[in-house]
LOMI-680080 format. One record per residue (C-alpha): residue number from 1; residue in three letters; chain; x, y, z. Coordinates in steps of 0.1 Angstrom, whole numbers. Layout:
<sites>
{site NUM, "ALA", "A", {X, Y, Z}};
...
</sites>
This chain:
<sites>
{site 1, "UNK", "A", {990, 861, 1020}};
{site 2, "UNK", "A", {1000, 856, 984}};
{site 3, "UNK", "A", {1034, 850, 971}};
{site 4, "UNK", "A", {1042, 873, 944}};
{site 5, "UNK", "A", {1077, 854, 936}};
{site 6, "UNK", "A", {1083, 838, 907}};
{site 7, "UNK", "A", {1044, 849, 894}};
{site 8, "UNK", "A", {1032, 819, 920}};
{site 9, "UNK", "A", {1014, 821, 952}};
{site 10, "UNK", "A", {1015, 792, 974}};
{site 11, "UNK", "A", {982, 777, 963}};
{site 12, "UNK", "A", {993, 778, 924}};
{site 13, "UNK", "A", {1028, 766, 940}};
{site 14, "UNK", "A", {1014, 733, 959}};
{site 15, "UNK", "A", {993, 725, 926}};
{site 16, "UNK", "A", {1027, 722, 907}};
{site 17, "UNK", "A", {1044, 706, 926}};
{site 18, "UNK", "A", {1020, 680, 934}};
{site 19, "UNK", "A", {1015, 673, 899}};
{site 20, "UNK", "A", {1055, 672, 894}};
{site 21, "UNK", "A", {1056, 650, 920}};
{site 22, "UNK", "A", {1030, 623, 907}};
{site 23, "UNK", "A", {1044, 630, 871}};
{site 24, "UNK", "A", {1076, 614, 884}};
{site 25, "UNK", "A", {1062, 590, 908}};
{site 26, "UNK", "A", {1045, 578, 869}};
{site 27, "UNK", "A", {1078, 575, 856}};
{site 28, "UNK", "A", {1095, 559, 886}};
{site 29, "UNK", "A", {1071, 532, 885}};
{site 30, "UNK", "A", {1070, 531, 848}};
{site 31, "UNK", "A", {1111, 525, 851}};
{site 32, "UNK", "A", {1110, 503, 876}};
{site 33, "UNK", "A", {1084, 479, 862}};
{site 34, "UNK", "A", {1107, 479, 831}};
{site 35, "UNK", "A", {1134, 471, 854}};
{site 36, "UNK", "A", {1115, 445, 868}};
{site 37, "UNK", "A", {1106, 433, 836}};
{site 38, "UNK", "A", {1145, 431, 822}};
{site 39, "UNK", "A", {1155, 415, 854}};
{site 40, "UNK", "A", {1129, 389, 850}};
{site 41, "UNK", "A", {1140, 382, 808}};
{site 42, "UNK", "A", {1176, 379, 824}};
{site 43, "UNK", "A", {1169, 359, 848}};
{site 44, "UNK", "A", {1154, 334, 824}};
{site 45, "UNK", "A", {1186, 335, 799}};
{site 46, "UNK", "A", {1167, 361, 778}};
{site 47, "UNK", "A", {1183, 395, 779}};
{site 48, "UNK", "A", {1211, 421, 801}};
{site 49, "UNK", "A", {1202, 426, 836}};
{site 50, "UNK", "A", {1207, 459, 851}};
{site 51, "UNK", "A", {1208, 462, 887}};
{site 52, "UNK", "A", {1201, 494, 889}};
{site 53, "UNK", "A", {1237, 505, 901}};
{site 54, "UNK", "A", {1261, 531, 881}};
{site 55, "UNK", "A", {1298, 526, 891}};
{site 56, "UNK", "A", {1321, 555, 876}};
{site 57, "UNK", "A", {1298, 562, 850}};
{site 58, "UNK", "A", {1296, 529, 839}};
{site 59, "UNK", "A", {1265, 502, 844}};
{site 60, "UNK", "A", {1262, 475, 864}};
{site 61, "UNK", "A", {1250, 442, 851}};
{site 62, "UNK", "A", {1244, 409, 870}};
{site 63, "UNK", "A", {1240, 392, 837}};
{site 64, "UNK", "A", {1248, 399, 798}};
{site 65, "UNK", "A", {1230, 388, 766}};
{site 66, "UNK", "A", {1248, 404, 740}};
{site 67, "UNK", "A", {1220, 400, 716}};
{site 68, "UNK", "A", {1196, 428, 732}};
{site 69, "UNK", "A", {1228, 453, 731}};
{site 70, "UNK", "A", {1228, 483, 701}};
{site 71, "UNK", "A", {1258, 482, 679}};
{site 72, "UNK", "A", {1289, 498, 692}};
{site 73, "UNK", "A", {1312, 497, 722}};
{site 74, "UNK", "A", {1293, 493, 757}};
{site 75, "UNK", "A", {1308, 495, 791}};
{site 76, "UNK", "A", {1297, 479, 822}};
{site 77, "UNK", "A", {1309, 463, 856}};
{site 78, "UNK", "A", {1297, 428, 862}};
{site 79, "UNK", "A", {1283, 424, 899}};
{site 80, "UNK", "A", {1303, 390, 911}};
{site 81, "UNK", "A", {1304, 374, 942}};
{site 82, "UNK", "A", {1299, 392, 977}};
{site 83, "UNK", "A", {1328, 405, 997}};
{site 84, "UNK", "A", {1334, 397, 1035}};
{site 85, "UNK", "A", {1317, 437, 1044}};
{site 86, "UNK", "A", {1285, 426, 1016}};
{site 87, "UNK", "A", {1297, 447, 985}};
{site 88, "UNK", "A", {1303, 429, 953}};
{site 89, "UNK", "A", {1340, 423, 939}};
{site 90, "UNK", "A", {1333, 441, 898}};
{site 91, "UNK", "A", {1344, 428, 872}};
{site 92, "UNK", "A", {1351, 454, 839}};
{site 93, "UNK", "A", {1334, 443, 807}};
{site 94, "UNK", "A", {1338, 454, 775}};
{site 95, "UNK", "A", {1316, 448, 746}};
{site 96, "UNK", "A", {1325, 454, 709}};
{site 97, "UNK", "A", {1292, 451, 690}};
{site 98, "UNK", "A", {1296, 453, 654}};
{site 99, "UNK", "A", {1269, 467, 627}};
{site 100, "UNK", "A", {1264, 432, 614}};
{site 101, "UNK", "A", {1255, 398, 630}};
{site 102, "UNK", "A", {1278, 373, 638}};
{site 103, "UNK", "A", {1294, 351, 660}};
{site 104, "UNK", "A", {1305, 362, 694}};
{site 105, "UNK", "A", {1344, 360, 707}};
{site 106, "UNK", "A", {1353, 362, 743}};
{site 107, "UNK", "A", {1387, 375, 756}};
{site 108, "UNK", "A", {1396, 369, 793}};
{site 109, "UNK", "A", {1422, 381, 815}};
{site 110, "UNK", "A", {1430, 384, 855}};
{site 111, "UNK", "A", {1422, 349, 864}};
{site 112, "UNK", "A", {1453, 351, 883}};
{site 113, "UNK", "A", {1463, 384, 898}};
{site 114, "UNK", "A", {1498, 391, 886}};
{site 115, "UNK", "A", {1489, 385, 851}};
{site 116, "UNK", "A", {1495, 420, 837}};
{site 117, "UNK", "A", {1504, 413, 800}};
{site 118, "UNK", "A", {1469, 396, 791}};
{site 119, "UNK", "A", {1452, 431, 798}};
{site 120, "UNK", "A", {1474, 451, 778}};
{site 121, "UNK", "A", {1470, 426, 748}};
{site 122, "UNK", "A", {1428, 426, 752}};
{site 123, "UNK", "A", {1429, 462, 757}};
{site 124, "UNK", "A", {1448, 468, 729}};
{site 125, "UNK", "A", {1431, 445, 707}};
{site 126, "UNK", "A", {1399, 466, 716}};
{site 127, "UNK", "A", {1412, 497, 706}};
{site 128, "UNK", "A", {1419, 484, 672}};
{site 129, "UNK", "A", {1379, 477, 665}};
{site 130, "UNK", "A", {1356, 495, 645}};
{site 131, "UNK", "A", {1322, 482, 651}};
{site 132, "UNK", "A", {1310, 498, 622}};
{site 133, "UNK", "A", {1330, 472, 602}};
{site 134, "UNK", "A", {1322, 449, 625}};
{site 135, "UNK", "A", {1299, 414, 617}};
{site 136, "UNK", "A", {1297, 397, 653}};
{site 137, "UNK", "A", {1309, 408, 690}};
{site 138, "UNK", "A", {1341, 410, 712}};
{site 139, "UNK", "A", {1336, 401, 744}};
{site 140, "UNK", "A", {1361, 409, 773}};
{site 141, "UNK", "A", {1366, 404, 808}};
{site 142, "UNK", "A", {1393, 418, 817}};
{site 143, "UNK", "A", {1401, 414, 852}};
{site 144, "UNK", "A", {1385, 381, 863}};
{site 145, "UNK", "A", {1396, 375, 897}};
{site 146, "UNK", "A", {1398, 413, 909}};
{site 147, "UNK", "A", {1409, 405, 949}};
{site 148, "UNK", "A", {1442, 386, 932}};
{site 149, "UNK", "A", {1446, 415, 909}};
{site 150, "UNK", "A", {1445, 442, 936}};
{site 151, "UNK", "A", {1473, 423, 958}};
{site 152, "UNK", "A", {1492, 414, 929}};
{site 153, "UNK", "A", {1492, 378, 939}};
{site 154, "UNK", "A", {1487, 347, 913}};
{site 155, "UNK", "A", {1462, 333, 937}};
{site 156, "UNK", "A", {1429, 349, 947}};
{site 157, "UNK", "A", {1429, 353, 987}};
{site 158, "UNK", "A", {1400, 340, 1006}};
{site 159, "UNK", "A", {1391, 345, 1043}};
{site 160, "UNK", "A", {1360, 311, 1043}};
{site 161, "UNK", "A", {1385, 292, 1062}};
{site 162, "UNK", "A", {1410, 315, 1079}};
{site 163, "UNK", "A", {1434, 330, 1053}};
{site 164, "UNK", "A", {1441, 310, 1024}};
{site 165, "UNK", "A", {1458, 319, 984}};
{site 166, "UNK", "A", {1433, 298, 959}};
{site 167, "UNK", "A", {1440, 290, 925}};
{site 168, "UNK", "A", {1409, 299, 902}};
{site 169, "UNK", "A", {1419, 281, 873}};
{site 170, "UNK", "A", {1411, 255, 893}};
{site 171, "UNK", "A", {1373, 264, 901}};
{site 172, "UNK", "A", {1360, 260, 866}};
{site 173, "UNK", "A", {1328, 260, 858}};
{site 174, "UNK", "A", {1324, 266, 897}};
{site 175, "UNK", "A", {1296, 260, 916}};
{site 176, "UNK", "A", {1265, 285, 921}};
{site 177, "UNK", "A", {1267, 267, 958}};
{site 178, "UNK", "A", {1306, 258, 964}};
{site 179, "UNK", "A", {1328, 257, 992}};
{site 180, "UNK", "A", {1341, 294, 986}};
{site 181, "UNK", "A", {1340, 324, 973}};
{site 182, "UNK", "A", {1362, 316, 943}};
{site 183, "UNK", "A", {1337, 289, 933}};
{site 184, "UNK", "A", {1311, 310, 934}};
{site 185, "UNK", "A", {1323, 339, 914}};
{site 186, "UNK", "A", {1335, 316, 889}};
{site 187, "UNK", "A", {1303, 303, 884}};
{site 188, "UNK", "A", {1285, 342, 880}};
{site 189, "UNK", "A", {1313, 350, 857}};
{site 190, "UNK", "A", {1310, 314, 833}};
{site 191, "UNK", "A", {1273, 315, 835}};
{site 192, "UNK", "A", {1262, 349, 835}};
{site 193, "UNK", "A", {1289, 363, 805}};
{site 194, "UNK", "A", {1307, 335, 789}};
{site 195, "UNK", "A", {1289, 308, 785}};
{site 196, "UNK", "A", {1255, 325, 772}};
{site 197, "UNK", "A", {1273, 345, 748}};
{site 198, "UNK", "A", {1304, 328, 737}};
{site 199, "UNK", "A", {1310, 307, 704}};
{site 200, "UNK", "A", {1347, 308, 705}};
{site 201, "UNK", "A", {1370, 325, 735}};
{site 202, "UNK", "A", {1411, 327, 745}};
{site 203, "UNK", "A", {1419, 326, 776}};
{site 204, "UNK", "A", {1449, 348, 781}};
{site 205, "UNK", "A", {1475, 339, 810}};
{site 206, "UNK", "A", {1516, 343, 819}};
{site 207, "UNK", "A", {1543, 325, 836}};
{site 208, "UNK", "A", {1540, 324, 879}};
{site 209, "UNK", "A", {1559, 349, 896}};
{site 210, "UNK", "A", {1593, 340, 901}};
{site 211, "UNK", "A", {1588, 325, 866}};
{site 212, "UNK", "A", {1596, 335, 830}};
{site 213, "UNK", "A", {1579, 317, 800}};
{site 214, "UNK", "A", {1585, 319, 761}};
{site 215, "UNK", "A", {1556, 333, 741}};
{site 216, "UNK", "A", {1532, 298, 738}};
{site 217, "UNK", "A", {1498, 283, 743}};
{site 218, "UNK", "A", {1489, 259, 762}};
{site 219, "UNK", "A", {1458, 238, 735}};
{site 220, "UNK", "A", {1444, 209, 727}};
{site 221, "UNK", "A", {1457, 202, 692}};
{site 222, "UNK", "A", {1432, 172, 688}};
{site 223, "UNK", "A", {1402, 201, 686}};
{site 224, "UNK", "A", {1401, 208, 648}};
{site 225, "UNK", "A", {1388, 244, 655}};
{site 226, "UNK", "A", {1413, 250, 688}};
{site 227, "UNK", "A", {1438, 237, 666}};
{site 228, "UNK", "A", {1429, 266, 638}};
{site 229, "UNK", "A", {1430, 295, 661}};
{site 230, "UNK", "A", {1463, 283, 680}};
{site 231, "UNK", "A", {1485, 279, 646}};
{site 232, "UNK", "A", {1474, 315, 636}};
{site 233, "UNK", "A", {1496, 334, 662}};
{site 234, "UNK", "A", {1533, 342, 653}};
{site 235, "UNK", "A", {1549, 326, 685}};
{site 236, "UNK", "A", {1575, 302, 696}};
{site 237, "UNK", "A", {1557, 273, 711}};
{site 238, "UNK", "A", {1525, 256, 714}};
{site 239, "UNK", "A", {1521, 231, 742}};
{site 240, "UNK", "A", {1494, 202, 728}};
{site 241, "UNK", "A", {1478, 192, 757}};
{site 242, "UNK", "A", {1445, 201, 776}};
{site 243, "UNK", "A", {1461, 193, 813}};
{site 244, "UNK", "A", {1433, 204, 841}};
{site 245, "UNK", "A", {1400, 195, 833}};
{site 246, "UNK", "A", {1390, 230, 856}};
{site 247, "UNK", "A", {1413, 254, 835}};
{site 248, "UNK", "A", {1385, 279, 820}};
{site 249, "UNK", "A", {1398, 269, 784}};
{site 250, "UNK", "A", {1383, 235, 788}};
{site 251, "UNK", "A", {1353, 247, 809}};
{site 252, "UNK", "A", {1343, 260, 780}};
{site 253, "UNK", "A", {1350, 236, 758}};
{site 254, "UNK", "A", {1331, 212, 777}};
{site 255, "UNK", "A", {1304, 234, 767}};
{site 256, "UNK", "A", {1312, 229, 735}};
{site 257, "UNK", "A", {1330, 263, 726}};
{site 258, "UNK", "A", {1363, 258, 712}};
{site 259, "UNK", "A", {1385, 277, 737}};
{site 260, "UNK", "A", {1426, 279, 740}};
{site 261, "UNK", "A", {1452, 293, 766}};
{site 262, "UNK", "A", {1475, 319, 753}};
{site 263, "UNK", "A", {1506, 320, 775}};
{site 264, "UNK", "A", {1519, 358, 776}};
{site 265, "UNK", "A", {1554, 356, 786}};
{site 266, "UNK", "A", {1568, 371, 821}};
{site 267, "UNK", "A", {1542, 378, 850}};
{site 268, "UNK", "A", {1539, 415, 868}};
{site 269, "UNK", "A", {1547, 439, 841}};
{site 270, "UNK", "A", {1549, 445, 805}};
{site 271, "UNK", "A", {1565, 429, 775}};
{site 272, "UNK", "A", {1551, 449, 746}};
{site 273, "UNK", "A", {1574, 437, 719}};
{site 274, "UNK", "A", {1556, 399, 730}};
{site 275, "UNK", "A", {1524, 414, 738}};
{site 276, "UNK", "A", {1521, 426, 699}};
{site 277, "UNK", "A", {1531, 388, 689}};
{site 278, "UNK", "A", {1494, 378, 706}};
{site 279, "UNK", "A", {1476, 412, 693}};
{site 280, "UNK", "A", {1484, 400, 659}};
{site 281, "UNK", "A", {1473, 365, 666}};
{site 282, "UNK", "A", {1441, 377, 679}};
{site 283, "UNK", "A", {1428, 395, 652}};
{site 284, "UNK", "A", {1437, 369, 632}};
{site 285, "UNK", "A", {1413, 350, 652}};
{site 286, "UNK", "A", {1390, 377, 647}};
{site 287, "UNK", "A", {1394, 372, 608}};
{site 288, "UNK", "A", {1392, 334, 607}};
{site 289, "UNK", "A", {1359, 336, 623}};
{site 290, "UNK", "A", {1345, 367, 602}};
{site 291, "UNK", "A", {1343, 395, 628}};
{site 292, "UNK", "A", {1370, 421, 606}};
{site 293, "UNK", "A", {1379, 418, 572}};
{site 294, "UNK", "A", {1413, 422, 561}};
{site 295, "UNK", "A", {1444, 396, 549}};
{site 296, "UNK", "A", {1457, 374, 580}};
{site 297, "UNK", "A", {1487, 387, 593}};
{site 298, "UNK", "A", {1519, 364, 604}};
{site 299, "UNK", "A", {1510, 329, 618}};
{site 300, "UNK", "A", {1527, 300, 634}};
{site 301, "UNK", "A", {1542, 286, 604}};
{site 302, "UNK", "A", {1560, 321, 599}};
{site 303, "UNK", "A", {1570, 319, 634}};
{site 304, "UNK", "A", {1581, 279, 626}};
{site 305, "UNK", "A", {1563, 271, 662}};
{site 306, "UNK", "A", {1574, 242, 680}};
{site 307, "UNK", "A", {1547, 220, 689}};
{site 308, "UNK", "A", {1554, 193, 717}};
{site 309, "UNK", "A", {1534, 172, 731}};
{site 310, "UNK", "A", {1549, 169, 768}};
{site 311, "UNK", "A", {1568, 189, 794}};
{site 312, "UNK", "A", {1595, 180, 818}};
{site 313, "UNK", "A", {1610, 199, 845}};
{site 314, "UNK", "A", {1644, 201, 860}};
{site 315, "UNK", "A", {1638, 205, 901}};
{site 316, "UNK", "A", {1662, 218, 925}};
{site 317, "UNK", "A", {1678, 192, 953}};
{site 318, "UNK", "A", {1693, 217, 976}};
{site 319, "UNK", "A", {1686, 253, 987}};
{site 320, "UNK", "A", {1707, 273, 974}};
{site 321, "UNK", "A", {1715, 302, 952}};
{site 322, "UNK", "A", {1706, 292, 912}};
{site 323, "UNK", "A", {1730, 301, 881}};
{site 324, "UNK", "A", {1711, 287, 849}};
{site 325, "UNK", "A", {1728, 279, 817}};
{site 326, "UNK", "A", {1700, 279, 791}};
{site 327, "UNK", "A", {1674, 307, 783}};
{site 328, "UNK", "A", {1640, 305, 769}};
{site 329, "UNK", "A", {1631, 286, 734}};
{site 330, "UNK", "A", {1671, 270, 736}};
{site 331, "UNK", "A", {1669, 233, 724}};
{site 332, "UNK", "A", {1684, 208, 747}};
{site 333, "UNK", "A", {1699, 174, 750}};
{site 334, "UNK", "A", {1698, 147, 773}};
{site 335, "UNK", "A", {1727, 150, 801}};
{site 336, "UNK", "A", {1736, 188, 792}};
{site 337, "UNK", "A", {1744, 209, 821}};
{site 338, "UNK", "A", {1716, 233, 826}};
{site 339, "UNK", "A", {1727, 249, 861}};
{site 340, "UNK", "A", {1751, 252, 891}};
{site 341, "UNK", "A", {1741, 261, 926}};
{site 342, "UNK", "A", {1760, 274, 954}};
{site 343, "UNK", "A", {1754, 278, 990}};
{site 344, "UNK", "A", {1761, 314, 1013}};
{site 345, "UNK", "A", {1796, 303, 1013}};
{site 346, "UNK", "A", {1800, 302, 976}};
{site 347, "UNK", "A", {1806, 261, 976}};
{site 348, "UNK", "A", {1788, 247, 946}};
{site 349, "UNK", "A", {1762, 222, 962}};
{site 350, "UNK", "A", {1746, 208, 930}};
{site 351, "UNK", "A", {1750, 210, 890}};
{site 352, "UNK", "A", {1723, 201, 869}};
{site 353, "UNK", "A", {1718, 184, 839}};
{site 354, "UNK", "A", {1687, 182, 817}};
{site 355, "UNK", "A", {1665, 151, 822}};
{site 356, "UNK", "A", {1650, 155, 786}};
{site 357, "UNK", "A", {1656, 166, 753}};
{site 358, "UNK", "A", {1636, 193, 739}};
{site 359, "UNK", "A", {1634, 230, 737}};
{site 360, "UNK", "A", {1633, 251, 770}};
{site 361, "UNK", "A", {1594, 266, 776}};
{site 362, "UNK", "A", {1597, 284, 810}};
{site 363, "UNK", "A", {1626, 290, 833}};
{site 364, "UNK", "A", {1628, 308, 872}};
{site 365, "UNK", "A", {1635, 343, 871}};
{site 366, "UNK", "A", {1642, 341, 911}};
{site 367, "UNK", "A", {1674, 330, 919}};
{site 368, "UNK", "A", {1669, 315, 951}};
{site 369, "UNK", "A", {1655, 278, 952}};
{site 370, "UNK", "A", {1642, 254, 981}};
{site 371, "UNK", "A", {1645, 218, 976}};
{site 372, "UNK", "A", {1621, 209, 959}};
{site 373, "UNK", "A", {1615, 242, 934}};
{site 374, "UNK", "A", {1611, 233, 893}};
{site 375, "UNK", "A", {1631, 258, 878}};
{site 376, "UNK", "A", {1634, 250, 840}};
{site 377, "UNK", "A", {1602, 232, 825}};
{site 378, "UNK", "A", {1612, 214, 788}};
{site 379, "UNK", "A", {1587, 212, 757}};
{site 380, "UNK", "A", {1593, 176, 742}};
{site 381, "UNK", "A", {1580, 161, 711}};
{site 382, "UNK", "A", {1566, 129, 711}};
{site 383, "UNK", "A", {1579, 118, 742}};
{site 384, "UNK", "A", {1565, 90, 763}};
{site 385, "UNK", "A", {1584, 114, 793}};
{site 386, "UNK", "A", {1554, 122, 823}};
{site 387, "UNK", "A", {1539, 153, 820}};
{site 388, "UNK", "A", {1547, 179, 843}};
{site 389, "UNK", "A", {1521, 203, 858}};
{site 390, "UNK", "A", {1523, 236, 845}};
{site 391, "UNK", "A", {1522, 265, 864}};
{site 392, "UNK", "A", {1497, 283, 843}};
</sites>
């Protein structure tokens, strides 16, 4: 019998729907041969790859070409390596697009986990574009190595071989094969966002945990065009060497993208009055290479940065219980007690005296120390002293 509802009776009903149904199927196919098609482009280095996914709203890329993106602010998650159950660790990505073409800056942040100050200074740096008045892009990805982030830990931690805590800043490039997980997200992340996009990039970091640091960068001063963007931040020192060949920074400079290391200060939580010293600095960076107009705002040489060349440490003998002497950025002698230690009974077991003369870069914010802890690390200029490794 007919159907009277709706005007339809079955027969009208089927009819419709069928040809709903192959109306869809036409554009299904029609989206998912574009889909195919964009994958394909991306795969060869020629355009964004979609996966198809939608996380909060938000795309999800496997791979970015800034080029094939509209003008204007564009949010996606990058799909990065595999997690032990088989979903992806994400990666937020921000893209600040202006209205006119230019040259492309990348901002990164999270390579280790308890960095928290780097993320406030990108994100805040973002909020302050206008891509309307834009020429070029802002690239940023803001929390590299996500696992490390969600722990809160400086290292990212990795099951492969048991339980392990690895450092990712010392994974660059990575390896689209490597021994772990680490190596391989490092080498979605520097191949699939950074390195096809980038022309210049900062790579923002703080102190360890258990550590406090002045406001510096860590750059090589012998790169005319790292040298340009370091001096244009209004901070306290600048440390002129390149140390790890596998820090991102030189990654990327290997790649021939002039790339430094701002150091934020104090890991775990936030230092806005120091963040706003690196805000500054980075728009400066921003106007040096034509992204925003605008007059530069203060600089090293308002700042009167101190530039050395090497770093020394003072390292504890005993364990113990730590009373320092010196703060950040104080200048030093050779000799000059720097700290007493004392043991559970109060006894002093050690006093310390500086190894070096120069100006004090980082000191321990923990005041319990093993044998064997650095506690104070020393900028020195030209001084044939050994260079330290620094925690970055």
């Amino acid at each position: 019998m007919p159907s009277e509802a709706n005007g339809l009776d079955r027969r009208d009903f089927m009819i419709l729907a069928t040809a709903s149904a192959t109306a869809l199927i036409s554009t299904v196919a029609a989206a998912s041969a574009q889909d195919t098609a964009t994958a394909t482009q991306a795969q060869a280095g020629k355009g964004t790859l979609y996966t198809g996914d939608v996380i909060e709203g938000k795309k999800v890329i496997g791979a970015l070409d800034v080029n094939d993106l509209e003008p204007g602010r564009h949010h996606f998650y990058f799909e990065g390596v595999q997690r032990v159950a088989g979903q992806h660790w994400y990666n937020a990505v921000v893209v600040v697009k202006g209205a006119s073409p230019g040259k492309c800056v990348a901002l990164t942040s999270g390579v280790h986990g308890d960095e928290m100050n780097p993320i406030h200074c990108i994100q805040t740096v973002l909020d302050q574009l206008d891509p309307s008045a834009m020429a070029g892009t802002v690239l940023a990805v803001l929390d590299i190595s996500r696992p490390a982030i969600e722990g809160m830990t400086r290292r990212w931690p990795d099951t492969g071989r048991g339980f392990e805590l690895i450092d990712m800043n010392r994974w660059w490039p990575g390896s689209e094969n490597g021994p772990n997980a680490v190596s391989r997200h490092a080498w979605l992340v520097f191949n699939k966002l950074l390195r096809p996009n980038a022309n210049y990039a900062l790579d923002f970091h703080t102190a360890a945990t258990g550590m406090d640091a002045t406001a510096f960068h860590l750059a090589d001063m012998t790169n005319p065009e790292v040298k340009a963007m370091a001096e244009l931040f209004p901070i306290d020192q600048i440390f002129d060497d390149p140390q790890y060949p596998t820090l991102l920074a030189n990654a990327l400079i290997a790649e021939g993208i002039p790339a430094l290391t701002p150091e934020i200060g104090n890991p775990r939580r936030l230092d806005l009055d120091m963040i706003a010293l690196f805000v500054e600095g980075t728009m400066n960076v921003l106007r040096l290479h034509g992204l925003i107009s605008g007059p530069m705002g203060r600089t090293g040489r308002d700042s009167e940065v101190f530039v050395g060349n090497t770093m020394g440490a003072s390292i504890a003998t005993h364990g113990g219980f730590l009373q320092l002497l010196v703060n950040l950025n104080d200048r030093v002698e050779v000799g000059q007690k720097v700290a007493i230690q004392r043991n559970a009974f109060g006894e002093v077991v050690a006093e310390y005296t500086s190894p070096v003369a120069g100006e004090v870069g980082a000191r321990r914010t923990d005041a319990s120390v093993e044998p064997g802890t650095p506690f104070l690390f020393y900028l020195i200029q030209g001084s044939s002293t050994p260079v330290e490794d620094y925690p970055e």
